[in-house]
C-alpha positions as a printed NumPy array, in Angstrom:
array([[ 46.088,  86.871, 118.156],
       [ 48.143,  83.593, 118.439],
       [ 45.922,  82.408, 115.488],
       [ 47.432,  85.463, 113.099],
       [ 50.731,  84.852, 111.274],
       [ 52.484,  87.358, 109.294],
       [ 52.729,  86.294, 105.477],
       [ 55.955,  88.38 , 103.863],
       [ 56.235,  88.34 ,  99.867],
       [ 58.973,  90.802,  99.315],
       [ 57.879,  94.11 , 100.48 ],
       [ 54.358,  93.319, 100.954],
       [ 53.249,  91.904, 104.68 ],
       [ 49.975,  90.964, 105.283],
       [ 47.645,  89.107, 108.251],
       [ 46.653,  85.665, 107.584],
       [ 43.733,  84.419, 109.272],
       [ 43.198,  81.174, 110.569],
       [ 41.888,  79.911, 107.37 ],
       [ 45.011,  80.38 , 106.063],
       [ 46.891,  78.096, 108.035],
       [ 45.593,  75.34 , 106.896],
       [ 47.353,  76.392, 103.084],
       [ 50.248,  74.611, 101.61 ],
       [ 52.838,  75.392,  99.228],
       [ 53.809,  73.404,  96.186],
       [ 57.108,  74.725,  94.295],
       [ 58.442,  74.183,  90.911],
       [ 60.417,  75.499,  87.437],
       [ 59.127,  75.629,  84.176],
       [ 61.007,  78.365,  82.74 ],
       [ 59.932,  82.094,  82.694],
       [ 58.09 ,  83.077,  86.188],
       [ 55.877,  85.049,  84.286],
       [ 54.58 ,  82.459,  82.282],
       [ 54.404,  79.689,  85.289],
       [ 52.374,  82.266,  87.324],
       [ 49.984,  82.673,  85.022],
       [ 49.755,  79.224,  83.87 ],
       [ 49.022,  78.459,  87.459],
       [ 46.798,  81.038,  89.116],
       [ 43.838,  80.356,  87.653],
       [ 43.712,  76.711,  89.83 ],
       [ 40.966,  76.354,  91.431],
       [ 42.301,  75.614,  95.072],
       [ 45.008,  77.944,  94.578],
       [ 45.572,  81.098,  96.413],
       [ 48.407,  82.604,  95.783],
       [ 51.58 ,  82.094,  93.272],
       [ 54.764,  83.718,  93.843],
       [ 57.167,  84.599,  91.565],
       [ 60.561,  83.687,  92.611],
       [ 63.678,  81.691,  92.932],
       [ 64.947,  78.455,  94.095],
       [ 66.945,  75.418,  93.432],
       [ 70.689,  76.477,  93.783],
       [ 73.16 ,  77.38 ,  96.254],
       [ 73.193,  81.506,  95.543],
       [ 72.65 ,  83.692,  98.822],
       [ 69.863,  86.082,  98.156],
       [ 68.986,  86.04 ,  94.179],
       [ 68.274,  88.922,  92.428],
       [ 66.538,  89.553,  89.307],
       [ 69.383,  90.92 ,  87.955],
       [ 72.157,  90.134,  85.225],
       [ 74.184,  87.391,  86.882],
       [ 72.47 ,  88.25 ,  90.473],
       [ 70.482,  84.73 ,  90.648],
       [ 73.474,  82.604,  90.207],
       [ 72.551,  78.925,  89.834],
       [ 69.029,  78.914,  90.86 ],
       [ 65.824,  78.699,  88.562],
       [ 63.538,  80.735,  88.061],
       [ 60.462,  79.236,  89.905],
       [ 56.506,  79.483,  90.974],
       [ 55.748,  78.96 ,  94.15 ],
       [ 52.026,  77.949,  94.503],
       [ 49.875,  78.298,  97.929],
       [ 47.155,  76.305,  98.039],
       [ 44.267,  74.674,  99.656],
       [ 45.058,  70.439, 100.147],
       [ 41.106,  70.321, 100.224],
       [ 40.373,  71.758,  97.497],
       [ 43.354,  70.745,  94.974],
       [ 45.969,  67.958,  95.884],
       [ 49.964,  67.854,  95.23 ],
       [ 48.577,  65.22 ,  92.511],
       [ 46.843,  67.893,  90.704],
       [ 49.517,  70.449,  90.52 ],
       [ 52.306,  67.867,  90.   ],
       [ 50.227,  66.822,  86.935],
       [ 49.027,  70.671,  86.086],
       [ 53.434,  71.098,  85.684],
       [ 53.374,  67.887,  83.18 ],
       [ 50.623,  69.55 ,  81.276],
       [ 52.158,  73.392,  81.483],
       [ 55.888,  72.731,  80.185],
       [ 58.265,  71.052,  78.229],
       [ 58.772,  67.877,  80.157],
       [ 61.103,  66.413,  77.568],
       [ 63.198,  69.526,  77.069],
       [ 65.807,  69.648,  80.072],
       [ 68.176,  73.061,  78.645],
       [ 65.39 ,  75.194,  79.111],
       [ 62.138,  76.246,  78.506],
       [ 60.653,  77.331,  74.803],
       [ 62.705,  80.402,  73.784],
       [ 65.104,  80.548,  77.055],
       [ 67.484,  78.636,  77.457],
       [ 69.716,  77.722,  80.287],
       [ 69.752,  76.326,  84.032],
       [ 68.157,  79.158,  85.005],
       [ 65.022,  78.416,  82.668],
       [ 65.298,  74.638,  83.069],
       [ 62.312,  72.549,  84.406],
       [ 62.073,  71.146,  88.102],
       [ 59.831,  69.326,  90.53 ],
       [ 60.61 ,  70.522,  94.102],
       [ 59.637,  67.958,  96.849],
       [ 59.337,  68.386, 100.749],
       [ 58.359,  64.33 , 101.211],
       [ 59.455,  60.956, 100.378],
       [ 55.951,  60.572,  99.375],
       [ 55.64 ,  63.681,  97.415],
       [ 58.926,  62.658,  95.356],
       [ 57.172,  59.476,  94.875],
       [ 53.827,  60.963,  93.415],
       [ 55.82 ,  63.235,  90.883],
       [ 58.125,  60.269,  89.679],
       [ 55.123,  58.223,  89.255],
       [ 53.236,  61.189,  87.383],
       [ 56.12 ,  61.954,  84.808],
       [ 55.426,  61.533,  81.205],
       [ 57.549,  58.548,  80.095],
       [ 59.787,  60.775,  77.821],
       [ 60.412,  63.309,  80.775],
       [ 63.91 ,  64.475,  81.468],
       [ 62.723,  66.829,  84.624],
       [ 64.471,  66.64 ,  87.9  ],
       [ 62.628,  65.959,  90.764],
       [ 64.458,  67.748,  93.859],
       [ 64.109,  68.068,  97.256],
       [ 62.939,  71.237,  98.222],
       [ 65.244,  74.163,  98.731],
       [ 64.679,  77.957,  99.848],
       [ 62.526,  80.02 ,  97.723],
       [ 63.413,  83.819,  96.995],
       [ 60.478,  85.611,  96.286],
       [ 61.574,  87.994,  93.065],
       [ 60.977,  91.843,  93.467],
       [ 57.082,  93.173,  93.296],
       [ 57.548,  94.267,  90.013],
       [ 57.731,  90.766,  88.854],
       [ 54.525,  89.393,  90.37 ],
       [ 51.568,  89.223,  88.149],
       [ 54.04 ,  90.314,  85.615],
       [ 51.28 ,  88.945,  83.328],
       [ 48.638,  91.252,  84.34 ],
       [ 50.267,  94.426,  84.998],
       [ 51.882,  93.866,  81.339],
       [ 49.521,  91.816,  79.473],
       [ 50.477,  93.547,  75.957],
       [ 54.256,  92.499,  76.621],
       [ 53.669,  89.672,  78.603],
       [ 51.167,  87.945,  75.606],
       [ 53.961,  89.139,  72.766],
       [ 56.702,  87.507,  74.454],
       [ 54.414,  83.912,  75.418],
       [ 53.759,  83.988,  71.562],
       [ 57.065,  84.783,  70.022],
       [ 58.302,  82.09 ,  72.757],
       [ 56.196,  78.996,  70.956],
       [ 55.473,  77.946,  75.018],
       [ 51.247,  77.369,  73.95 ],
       [ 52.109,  75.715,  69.972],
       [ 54.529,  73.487,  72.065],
       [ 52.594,  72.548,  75.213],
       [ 49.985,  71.667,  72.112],
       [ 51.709,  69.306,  70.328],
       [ 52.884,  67.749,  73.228],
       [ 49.499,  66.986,  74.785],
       [ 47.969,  66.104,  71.571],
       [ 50.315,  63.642,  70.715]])
């Protein structure tokens, strides 16, 4: 049993096995959760994204008008360091947002949609500097507490694909990503 942890995502606890604890997490901003979950799931290496909040100094953010205070919206990603590095998701966040657009992300707008690099390392930090596009404008930060959003949030993007697809498209986020990787 000592080899068991408990794994909490809002209302939802569940046993990890061992194989588990060998996961790591990787956070970051890149506007809408929705979008950033998505975007990031399909990773080979990655287990788990999170839907959530991080990078200000709010107690306990809520998905609600003026609940999240200063923080971002934000992915958290668990994955497997064997099978995909930090390299590969800092560079997957280059490739998946608006690196040169610092006021938001597509069509929302604010610090709360704003792009971010979370580190836990001086190394880490290091890696995503090195790894920015050399017209990026995102902070790189030290890591701060993530607040998983409600459960009605995750996998937004499956459990409303019709609303979830019209709002990525009326947003520009896949035109813009595009243009700037083709250019």
């Amino acid at each position: 049993m000592a080899n068991i942890r408990l794994l909490i995502v809002g209302s939802i606890v569940a046993l990890c096995s061992p194989s588990l604890s060998a996961a790591d997490t990787f956070n970051y901003s890149g506007g809408c959760f929705w979008c950033t979950e998505a975007d990031s799931e399909k990773l080979e290496g990655v287990t788990e994204v999170i839907s959530g909040f991080t990078g200000g100094t709010t107690p306990s953010p809520r998905y609600e008008p003026g609940k999240w205070g200063d923080h971002r919206e934000a992915a958290q990603i668990i994955y497997d360091p064997k099978v995909i590095s930090y390299e590969d998701l800092v560079r997957h966040v280059y490739a998946t947002i608006d690196y040169e657009d610092g006021e938001g992300q597509f069509c929302d707008r604010g610090r709360s949609y704003s792009p971010a690099i979370y580190f836990k390392t001086e190394e880490e930090r290091l890696v995503a500097e090195r790894l920015a596009p050399e017209t990026s404008v995102v902070p790189i930060e030290p890591e701060s507490k993530f607040y998983p959003v409600r459960e009605e949030h995750q996998n937004y993007y499956k459990k409303q694909s019709v609303w979830y697809n019209y709002y990525r498209l009326r947003c520009g986020r896949d035109r813009r990503i595009k243009n700037l990787n083709s250019g």
